[in-house]
C-alpha positions as a LaTeX table, in Angstrom:
\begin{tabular}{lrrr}
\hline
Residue & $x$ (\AA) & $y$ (\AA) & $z$ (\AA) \\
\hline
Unk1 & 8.27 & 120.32 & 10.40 \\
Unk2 & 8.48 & 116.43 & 11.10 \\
Unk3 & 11.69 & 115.37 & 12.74 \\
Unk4 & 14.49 & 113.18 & 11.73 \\
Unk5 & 13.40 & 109.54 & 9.77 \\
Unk6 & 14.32 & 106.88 & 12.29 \\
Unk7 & 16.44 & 104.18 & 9.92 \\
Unk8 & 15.91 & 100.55 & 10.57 \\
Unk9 & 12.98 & 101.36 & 13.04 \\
Unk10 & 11.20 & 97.83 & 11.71 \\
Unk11 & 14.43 & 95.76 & 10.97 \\
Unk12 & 14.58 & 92.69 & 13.36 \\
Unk13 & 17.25 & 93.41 & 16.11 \\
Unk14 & 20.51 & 90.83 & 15.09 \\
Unk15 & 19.10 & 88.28 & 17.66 \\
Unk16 & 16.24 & 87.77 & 15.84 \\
Unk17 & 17.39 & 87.23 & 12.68 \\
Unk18 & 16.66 & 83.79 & 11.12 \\
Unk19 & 18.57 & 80.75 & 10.20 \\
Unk20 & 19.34 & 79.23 & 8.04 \\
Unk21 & 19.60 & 82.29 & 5.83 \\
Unk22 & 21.88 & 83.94 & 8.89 \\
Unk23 & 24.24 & 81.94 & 9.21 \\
Unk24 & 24.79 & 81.31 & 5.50 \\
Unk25 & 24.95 & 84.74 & 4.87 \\
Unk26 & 27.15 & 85.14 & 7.40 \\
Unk27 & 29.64 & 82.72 & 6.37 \\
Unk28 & 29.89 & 83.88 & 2.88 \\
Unk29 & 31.06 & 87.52 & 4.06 \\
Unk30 & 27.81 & 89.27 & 4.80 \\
Unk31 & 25.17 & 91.06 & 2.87 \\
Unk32 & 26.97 & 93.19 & 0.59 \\
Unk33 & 28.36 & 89.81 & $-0.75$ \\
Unk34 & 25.63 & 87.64 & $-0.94$ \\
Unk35 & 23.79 & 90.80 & $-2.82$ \\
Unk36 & 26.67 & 90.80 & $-5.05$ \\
Unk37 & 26.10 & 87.11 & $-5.82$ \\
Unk38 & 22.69 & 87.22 & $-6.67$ \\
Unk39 & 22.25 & 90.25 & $-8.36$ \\
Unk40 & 19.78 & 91.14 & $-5.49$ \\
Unk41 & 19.08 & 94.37 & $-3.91$ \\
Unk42 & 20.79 & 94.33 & $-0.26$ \\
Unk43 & 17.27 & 94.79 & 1.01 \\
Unk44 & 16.17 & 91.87 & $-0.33$ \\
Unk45 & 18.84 & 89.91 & 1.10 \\
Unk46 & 18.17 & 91.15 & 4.60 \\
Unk47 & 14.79 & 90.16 & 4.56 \\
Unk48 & 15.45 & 86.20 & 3.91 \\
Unk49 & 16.45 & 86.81 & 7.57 \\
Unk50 & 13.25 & 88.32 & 8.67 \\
Unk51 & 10.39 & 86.46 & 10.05 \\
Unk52 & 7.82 & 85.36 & 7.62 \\
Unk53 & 5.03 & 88.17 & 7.20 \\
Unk54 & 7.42 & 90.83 & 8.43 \\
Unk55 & 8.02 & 93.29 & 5.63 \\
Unk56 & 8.69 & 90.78 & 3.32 \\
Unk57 & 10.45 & 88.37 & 4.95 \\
Unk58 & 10.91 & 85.18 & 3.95 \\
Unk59 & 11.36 & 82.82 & 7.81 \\
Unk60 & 14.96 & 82.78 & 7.51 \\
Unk61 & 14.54 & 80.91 & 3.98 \\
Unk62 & 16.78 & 81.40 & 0.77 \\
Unk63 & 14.74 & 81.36 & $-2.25$ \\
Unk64 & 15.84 & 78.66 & $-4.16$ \\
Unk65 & 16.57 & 79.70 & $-7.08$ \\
Unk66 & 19.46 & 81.62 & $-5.55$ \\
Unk67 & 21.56 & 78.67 & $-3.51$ \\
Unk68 & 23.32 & 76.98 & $-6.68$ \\
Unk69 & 24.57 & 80.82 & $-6.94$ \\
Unk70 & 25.59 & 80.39 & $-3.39$ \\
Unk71 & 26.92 & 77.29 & $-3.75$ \\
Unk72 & 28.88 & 78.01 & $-6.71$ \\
Unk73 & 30.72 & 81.42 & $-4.96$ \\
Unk74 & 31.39 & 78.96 & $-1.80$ \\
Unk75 & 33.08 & 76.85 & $-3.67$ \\
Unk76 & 34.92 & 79.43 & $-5.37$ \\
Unk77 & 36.31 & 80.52 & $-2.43$ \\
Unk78 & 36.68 & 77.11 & $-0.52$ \\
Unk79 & 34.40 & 77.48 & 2.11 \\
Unk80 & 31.94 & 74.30 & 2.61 \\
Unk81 & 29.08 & 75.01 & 1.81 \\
Unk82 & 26.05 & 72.07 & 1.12 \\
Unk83 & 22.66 & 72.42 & $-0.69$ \\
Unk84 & 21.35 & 70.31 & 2.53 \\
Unk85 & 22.37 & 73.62 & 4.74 \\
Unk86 & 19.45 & 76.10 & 3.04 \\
Unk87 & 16.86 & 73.28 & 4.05 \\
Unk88 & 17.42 & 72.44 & 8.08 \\
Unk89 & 15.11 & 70.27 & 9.95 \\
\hline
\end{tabular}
């Protein structure tokens, strides 16, 4: 009989999740939210944090399709919140 499933066993540790999508996420109340927003699965939203190549993830990157969602809810709720944030560098 196999033993208990160890949850999260290949999810980044929090200090290695990626910005920009991080801190974004962060700032707009967290992963439940930002699924919320875009209609995405939670999953999906916690791996724009993961490295690129790592189960899916995308480098810390927010596809693009979803920031004028993002954008939209920020404003909504008056928190600042620039298209020139989801692209650093």
């Amino acid at each position: 009989m196999p033993g208990p499933r160890k949850r999260g066993l290949n999810r980044p540790s929090k200090g290695e999740y990626l910005d920009p999508a991080r801190s974004i996420i962060a700032r707009l109340g967290g992963v439940a939210i930002v699924a919320r927003v875009t209609g995405r699965d939670p999953t999906r939203v916690f791996r724009w944090m993961y490295p690129a190549g790592r189960r899916g993830g995308t480098g810390g990157r927010i596809p693009a399709n979803e920031i004028p969602k993002l954008v939209a809810y920020a404003q909504k709720k008056g928190k600042r919140l620039s298209h020139a944030e989801f692209f650093p560098g």
